[in-house]
C-alpha positions in Angstrom: 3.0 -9.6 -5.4 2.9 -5.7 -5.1 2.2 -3.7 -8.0 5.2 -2.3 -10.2 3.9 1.2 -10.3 3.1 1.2 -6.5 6.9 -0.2 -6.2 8.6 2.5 -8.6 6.3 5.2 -6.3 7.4 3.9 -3.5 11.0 3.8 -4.6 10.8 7.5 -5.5 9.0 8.6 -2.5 12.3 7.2 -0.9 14.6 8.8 -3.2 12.8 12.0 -2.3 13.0 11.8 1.2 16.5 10.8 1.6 17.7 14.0 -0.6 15.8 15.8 2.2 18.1 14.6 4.3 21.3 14.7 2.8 20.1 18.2 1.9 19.6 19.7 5.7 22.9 17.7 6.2 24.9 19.7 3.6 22.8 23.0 4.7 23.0 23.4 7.9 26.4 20.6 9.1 25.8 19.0 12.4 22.1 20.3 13.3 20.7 19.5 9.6 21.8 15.9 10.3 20.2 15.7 13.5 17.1 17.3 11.7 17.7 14.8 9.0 17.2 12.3 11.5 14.3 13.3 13.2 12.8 13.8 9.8 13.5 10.2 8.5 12.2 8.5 12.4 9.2 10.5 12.1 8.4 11.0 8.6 5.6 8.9 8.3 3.6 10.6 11.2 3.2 14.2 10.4 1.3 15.2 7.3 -1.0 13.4 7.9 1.1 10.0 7.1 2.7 11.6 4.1 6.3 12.7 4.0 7.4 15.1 1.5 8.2 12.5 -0.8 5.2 10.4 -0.4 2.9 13.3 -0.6 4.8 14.0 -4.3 4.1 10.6 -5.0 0.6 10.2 -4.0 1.2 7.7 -1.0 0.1 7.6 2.7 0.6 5.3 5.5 -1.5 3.6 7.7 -1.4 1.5 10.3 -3.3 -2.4 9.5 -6.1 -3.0 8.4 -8.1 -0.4 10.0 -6.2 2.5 8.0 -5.8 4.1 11.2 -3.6 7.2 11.2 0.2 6.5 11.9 1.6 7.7 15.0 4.6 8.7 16.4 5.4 5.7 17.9 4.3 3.9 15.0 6.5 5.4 12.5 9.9 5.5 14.9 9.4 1.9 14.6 8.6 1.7 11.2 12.1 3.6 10.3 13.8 2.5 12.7 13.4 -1.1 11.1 14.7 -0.3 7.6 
C-alpha cells in the first residue's frame, strides 16, 4: 500500500495543477482552456517530469523501472487515462 504522505502529496500536486487550469480558463476564455488542456496532456513531460504542482510538492515522474525521463508521448497517455 502507498504511503499516506506520498498520497496527500500527490493529492495536492493535483489540486495544484488543476487551479492552473481553471485559472488560464478564467484568464484568458477560450485560448486559456485550450492552454489548460495542453498543460494537463503534457504536464508530466516538461520540467523535467515535474508540473508546477509536483515540483511544489517535491514529486517527479518517471517512466518504470528504469526512472527514465517521461516523454511526450508518455505523459499524453498518462493524462489522457485519468
Amino acid at each position: 500500500m502507498a504511503n499516506p504522505e506520498v498520497a496527500q502529496q500527490r493529492l495536492f500536486a493535483w489540486m495544484i495543477d488543476l487551479l492552473m487550469v481553471l485559472g488560464l480558463g478564467i484568464l484568458l476564455g477560450g485560448l486559456g482552456w485550450l492552454t489548460g488542456t495542453a498543460y494537463w496532456l503534457l504536464r508530466d513531460c516538461w520540467f523535467d517530469g515535474q508540473s508546477v504542482g509536483k515540483r511544489l510538492m517535491a514529486l517527479k515522474v518517471v517512466v518504470g523501472a528504469s526512472g527514465t525521463r517521461c516523454t511526450f508521448r508518455d505523459s499524453t497517455i498518462r493524462n489522457l487515462l485519468w
